[in-house]
KOLPAGU-351003 format. One record per residue (C-alpha): x, y, z. Coordinates in steps of 0.2 Angstrom, whole numbers. Example, Ala and Ser with C-alpha at 12.3 -4.5 7.8 and 13.67 -1.06 7.14 Angstrom:
<atoms>
@xx 62 yy -22 zz 39 .
@xx 68 yy -5 zz 36 .
</atoms>
This chain:
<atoms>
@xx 40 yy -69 zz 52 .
@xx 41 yy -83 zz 43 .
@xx 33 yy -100 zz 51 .
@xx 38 yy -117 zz 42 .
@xx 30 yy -132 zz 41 .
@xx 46 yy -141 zz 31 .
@xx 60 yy -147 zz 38 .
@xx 70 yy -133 zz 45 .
@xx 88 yy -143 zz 40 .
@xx 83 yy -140 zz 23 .
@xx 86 yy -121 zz 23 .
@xx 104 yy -115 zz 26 .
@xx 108 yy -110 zz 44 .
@xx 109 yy -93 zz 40 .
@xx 96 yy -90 zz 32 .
@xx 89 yy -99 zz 49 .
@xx 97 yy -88 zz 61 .
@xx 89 yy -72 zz 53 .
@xx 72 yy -78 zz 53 .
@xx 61 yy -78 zz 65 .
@xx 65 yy -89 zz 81 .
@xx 46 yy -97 zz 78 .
@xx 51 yy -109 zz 63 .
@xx 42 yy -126 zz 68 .
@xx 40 yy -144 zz 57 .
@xx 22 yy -146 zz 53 .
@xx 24 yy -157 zz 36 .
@xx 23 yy -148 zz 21 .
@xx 21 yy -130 zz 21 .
@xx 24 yy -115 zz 25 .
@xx 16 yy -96 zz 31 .
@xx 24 yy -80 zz 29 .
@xx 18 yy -66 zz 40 .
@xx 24 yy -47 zz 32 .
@xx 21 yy -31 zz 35 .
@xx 8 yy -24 zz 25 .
@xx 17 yy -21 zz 5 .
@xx 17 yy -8 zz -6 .
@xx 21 yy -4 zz -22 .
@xx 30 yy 11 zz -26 .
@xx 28 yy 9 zz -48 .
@xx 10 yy 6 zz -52 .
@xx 1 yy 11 zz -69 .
@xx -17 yy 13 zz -65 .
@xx -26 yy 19 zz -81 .
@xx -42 yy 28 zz -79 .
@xx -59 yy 27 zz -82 .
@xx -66 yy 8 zz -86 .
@xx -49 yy 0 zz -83 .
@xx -46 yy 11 zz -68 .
@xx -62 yy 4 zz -63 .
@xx -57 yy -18 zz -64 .
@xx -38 yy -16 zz -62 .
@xx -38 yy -6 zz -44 .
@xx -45 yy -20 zz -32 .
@xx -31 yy -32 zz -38 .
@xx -18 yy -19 zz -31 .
@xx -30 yy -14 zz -17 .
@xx -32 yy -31 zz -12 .
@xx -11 yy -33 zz -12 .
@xx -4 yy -17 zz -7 .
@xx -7 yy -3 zz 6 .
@xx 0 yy 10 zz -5 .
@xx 6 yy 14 zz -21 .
@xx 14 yy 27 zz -30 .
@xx 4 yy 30 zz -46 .
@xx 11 yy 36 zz -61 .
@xx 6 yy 50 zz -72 .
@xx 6 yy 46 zz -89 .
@xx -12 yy 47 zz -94 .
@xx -20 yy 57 zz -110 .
@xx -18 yy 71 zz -104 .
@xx -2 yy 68 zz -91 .
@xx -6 yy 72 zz -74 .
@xx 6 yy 88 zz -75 .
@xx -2 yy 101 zz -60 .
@xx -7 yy 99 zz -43 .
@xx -25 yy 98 zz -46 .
@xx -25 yy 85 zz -60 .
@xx -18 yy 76 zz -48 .
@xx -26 yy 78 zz -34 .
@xx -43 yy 76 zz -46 .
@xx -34 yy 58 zz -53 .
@xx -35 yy 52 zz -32 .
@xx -53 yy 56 zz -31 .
@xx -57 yy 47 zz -46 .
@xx -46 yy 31 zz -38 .
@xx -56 yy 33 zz -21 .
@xx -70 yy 32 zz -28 .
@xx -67 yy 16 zz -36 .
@xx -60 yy 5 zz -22 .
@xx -69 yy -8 zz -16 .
@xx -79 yy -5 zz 0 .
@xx -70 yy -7 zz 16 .
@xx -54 yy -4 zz 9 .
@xx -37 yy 4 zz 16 .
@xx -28 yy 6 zz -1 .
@xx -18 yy 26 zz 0 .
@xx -14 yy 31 zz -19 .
@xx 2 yy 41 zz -18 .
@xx 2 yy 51 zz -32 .
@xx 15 yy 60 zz -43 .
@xx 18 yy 73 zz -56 .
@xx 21 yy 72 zz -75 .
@xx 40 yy 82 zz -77 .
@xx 38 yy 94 zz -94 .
@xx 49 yy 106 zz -102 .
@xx 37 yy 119 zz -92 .
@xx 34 yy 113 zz -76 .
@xx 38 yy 128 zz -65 .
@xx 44 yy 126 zz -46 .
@xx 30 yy 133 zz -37 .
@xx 20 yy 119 zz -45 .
@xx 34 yy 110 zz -33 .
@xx 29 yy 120 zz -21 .
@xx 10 yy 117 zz -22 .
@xx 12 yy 100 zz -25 .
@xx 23 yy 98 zz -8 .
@xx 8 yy 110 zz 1 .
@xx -5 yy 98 zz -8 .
@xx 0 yy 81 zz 5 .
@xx -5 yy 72 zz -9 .
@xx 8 yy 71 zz -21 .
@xx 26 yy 64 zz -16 .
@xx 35 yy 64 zz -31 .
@xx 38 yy 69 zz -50 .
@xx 42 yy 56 zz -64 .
@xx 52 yy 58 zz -80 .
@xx 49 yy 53 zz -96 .
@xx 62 yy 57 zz -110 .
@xx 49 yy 60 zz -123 .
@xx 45 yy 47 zz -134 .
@xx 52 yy 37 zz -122 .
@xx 38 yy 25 zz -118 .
@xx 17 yy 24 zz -118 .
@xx 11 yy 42 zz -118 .
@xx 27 yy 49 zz -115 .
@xx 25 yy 61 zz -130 .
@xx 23 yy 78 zz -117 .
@xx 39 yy 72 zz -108 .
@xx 57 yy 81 zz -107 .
@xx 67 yy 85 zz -122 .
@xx 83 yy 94 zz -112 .
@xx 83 yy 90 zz -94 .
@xx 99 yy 101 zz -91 .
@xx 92 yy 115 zz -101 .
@xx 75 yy 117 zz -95 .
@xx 72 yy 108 zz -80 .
@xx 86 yy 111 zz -68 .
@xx 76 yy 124 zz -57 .
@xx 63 yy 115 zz -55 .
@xx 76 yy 99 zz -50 .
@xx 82 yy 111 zz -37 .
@xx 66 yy 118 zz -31 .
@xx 62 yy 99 zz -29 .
@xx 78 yy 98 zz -18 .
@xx 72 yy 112 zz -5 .
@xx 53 yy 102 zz -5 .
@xx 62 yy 85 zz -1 .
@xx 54 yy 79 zz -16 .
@xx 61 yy 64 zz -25 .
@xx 63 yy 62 zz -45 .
@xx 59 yy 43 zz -51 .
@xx 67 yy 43 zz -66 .
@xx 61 yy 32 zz -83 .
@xx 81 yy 28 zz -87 .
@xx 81 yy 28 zz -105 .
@xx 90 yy 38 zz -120 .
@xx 79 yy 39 zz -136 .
@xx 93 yy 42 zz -147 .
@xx 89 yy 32 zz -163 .
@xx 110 yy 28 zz -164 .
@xx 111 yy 20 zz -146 .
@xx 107 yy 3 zz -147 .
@xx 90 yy -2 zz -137 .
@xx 102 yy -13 zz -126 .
@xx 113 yy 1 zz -122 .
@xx 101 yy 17 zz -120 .
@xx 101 yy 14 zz -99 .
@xx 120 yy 11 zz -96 .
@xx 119 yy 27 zz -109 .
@xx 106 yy 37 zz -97 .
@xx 116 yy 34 zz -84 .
@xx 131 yy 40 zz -91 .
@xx 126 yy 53 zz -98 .
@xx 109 yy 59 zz -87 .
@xx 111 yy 52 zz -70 .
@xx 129 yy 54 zz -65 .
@xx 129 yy 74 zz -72 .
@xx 113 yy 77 zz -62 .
@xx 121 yy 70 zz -47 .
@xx 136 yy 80 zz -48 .
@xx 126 yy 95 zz -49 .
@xx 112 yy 92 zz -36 .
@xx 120 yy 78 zz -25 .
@xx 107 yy 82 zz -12 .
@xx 91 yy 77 zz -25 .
@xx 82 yy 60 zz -21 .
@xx 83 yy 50 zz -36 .
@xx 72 yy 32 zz -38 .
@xx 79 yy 24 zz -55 .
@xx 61 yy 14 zz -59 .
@xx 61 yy -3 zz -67 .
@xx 81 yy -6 zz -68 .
@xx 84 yy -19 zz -80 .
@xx 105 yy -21 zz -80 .
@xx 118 yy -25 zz -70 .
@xx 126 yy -6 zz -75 .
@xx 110 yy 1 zz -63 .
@xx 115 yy -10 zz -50 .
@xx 131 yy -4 zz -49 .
@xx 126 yy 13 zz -52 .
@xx 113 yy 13 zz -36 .
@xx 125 yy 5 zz -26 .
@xx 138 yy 14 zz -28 .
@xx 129 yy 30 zz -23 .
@xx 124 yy 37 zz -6 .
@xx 111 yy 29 zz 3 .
@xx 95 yy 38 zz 7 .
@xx 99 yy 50 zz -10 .
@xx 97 yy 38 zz -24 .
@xx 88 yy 21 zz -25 .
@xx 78 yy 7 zz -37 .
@xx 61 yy 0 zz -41 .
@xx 63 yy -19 zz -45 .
@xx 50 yy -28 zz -54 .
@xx 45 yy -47 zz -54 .
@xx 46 yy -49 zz -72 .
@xx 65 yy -41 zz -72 .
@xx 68 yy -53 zz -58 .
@xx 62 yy -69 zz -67 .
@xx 62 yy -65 zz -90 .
@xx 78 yy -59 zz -100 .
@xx 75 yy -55 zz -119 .
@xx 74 yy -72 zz -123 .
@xx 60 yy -75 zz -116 .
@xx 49 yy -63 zz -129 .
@xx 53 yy -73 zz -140 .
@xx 49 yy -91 zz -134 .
@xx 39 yy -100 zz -144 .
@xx 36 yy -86 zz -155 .
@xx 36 yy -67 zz -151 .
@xx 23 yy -64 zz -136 .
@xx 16 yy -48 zz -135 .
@xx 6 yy -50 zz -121 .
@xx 16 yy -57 zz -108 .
@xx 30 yy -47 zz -111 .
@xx 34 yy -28 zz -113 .
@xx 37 yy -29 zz -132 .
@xx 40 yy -9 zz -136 .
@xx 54 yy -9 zz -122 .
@xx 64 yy -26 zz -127 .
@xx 80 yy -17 zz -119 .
@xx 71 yy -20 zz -102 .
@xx 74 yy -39 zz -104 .
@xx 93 yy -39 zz -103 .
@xx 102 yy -56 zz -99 .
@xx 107 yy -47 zz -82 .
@xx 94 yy -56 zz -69 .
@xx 105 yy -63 zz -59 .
@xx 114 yy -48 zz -54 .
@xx 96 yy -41 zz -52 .
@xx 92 yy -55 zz -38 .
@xx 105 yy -54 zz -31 .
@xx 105 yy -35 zz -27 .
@xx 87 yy -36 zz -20 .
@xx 91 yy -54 zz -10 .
@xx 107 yy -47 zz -3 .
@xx 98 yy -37 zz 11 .
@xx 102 yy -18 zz 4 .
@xx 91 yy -5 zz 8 .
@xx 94 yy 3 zz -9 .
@xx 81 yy -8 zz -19 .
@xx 62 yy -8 zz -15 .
@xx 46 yy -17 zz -24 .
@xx 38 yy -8 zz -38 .
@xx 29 yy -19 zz -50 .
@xx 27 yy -7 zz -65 .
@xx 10 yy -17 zz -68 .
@xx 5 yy -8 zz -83 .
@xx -12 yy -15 zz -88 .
@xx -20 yy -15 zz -108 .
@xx -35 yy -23 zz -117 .
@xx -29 yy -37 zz -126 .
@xx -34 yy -31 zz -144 .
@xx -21 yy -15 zz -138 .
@xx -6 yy -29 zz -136 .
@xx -8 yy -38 zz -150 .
@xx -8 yy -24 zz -166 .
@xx 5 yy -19 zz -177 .
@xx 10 yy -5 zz -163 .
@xx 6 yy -15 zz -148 .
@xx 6 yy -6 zz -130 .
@xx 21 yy -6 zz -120 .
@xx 16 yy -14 zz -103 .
@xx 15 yy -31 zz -93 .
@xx 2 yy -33 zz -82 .
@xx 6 yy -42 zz -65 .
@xx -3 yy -33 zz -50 .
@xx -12 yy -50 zz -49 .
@xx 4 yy -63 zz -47 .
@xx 16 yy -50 zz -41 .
@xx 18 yy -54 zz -24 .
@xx 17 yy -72 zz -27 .
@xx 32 yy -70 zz -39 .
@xx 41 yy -60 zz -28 .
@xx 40 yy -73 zz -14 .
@xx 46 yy -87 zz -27 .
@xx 64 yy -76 zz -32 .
@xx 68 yy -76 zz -14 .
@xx 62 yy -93 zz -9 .
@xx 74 yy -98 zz -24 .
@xx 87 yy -87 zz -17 .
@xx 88 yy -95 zz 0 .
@xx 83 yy -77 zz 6 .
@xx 66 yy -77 zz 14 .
@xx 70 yy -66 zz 28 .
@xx 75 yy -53 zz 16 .
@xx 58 yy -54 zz 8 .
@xx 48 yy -44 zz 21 .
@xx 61 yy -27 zz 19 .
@xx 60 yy -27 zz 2 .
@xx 43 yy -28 zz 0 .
@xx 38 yy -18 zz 15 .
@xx 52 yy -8 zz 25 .
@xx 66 yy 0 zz 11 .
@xx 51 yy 8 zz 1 .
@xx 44 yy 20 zz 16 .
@xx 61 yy 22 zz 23 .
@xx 67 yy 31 zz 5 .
@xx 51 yy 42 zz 5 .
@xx 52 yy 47 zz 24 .
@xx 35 yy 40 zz 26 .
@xx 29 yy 28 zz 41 .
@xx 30 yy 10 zz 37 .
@xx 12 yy 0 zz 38 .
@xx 7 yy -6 zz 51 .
@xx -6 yy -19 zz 43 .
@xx -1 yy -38 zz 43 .
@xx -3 yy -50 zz 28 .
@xx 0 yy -67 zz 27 .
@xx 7 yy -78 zz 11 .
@xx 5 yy -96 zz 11 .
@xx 15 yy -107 zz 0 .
@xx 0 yy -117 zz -9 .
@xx -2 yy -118 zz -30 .
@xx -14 yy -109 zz -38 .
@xx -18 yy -107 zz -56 .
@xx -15 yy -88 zz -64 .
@xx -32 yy -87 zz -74 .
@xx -31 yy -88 zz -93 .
@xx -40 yy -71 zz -91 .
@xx -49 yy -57 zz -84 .
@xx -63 yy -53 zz -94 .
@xx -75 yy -35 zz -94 .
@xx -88 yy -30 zz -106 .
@xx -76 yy -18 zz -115 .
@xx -63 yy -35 zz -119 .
@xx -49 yy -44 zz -109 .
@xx -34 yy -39 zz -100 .
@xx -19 yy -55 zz -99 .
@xx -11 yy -56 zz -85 .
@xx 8 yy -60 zz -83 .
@xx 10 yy -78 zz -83 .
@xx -7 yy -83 zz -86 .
@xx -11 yy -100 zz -85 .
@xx 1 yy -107 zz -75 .
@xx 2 yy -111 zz -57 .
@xx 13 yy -101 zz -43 .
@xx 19 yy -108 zz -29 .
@xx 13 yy -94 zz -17 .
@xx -4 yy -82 zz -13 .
@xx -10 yy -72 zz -1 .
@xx -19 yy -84 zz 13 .
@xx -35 yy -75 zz 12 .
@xx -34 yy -73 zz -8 .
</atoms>
């Protein structure tokens, strides 16, 4: 529902007519009531950052499906199921936050891990990493097609979708090229082979993943879109100097001059597309080092950023499936029932968030969004 307080003439009359009938002029801004969000691409950690990271996405999302690539990955059942004890137990009192949790996919994952993990009702899918692919990607999968294809089909009898890291690591493709190339050469065979597996390419970056999701069958093969692939290209890195805290330095072939086809893939209403912010916190001292740590941290300003792309798109009454209704759909799960409210008033992104063991940036910091949670 979306309830204005600016004059309705200056939004188009489509975008009007599928809005909610309860738009009324009341001076100068305007409330958004959604269904409850969730994020279904989260990065966690453990331990103290597990600890100050979690009530920023608590205090957002209802759920989230958390990613496995900790040292050591969360590979079996009960490391996973051990991994959501240790997020209960750090959620701030009175929360409803649900981790969803998922599987790290190895050369040796066997299907009745599948099969335990399906019987566990706590993990609802298995990631992967080509290794050396990305942060702690090192145990990941050297030959998909050689090793891993029955576990693939033992995921296909468990309903159990794959959320794919769509990256080649071949040194001879260029970084700008290795997801067109992982499409090409990874997603497309494995489609042909096992049409019936559930697929979620995380993070896409390109226009060639767009097309790609688009083009296949709906309810079998989907995306996670982030705020930052929504809003940065590569040139952005390198304003005013290379930034490697704001931006996901180690994987510049994310930022790919392709946003606008981006927006308008998740603006245009498709069911195919879902939010996942990949917020992917790190001390600041771990960003800025000869190897800084791939990883953007945004599960602060996510939302608010989100709200902006489709405010600027004309396309606020898509805002509320996107966020809330195409994710739960994909993964058979019940939609929240929780209401949240955004209000379009600035705040300023703090400079910082500072802990006894150092500083964690957020994205953006600084500068002052246009949209927060009412009660943030």
């Amino acid at each position: 529902m979306i309830k204005s307080l600016v004059n309705p003439c200056s939004f188009p009359s489509s975008r009007l007519d599928g809005c909610s009938r309860q738009v009324k002029c009341r001076g100068t801004k305007m409330e958004l009531t959604l269904t409850q969000p969730d994020d279904w691409h989260l990065h966690l950690r453990d331990g103290d950052l597990l600890q100050v990271v979690l009530p920023h996405s608590a205090h957002h999302f209802g759920r989230a499906i958390v990613m496995p690539n900790l040292k050591p990955p969360i590979s079996t059942t009960a490391a996973a199921l051990a991994y959501r004890e240790s997020i209960l137990k750090a959620l701030p009192p009175g929360s409803n936050f649900n981790p969803l949790m998922t599987l790290y996919l190895t050369d040796t994952t066997s299907a009745d891990e599948i099969k335990l993990a399906r019987r566990s009702g706590a993990v609802f899918a298995v990631k992967l990493y080509p290794a050396g692919a990305t942060t702690n990607s090192q145990d990941g999968v050297t030959d998909l097609f050689g090793k891993c294809i029955p576990v693939l089909e033992e995921m296909v009898e468990q309903n159990m979708p794959l959320l794919v890291h769509g990256e080649v690591t071949d040194p001879k493709v260029d970084i700008f090229d290795r997801e067109k190339v992982f499409i090409d050469t990874v997603l497309q065979p494995l489609i042909q082979r096992l049409p019936k597996l559930k697929i979620v390419m995380e993070h896409i970056t390109t226009m060639d993943a767009v097309r790609f999701v688009e083009s296949c069958k709906e309810g079998f093969v989907a995306a996670t879109v982030t705020p930052q692939h929504l809003l940065l290209n590569r040139n952005d890195i390198f304003q005013g100097g290379l930034q490697p805290i704001s931006n996901d330095i180690d994987r510049p072939y994310n930022f790919i001059i392709n946003s606008p086809a981006i927006v308008s893939a998740v603006t245009s209403g498709s069911k195919k597309f879902f939010l996942g912010t990949d917020s992917a916190p790190h001390e600041k001292r771990k960003k800025e080092c000869p190897c800084g740590c791939a990883g953007i941290y945004n599960a602060p300003v996510a939302l608010s950023l989100y709200a902006k792309v489709f405010e600027e798109a004309g396309a606020l009454d898509k805002l509320e499936a996107f966020t809330s209704f195409n994710g739960p759909d994909f993964y058979g799960l019940p939609r929240n029932t929780i209401k949240i409210k955004l209000k379009r008033s600035p705040w300023k992104v703090p400079e910082a968030f500072s802990f006894s063991f150092g500083d964690i940036i957020p994205m953006f910091a600084g500068e002052t969004l246009g949209w927060q949670l009412a009660t943030y």
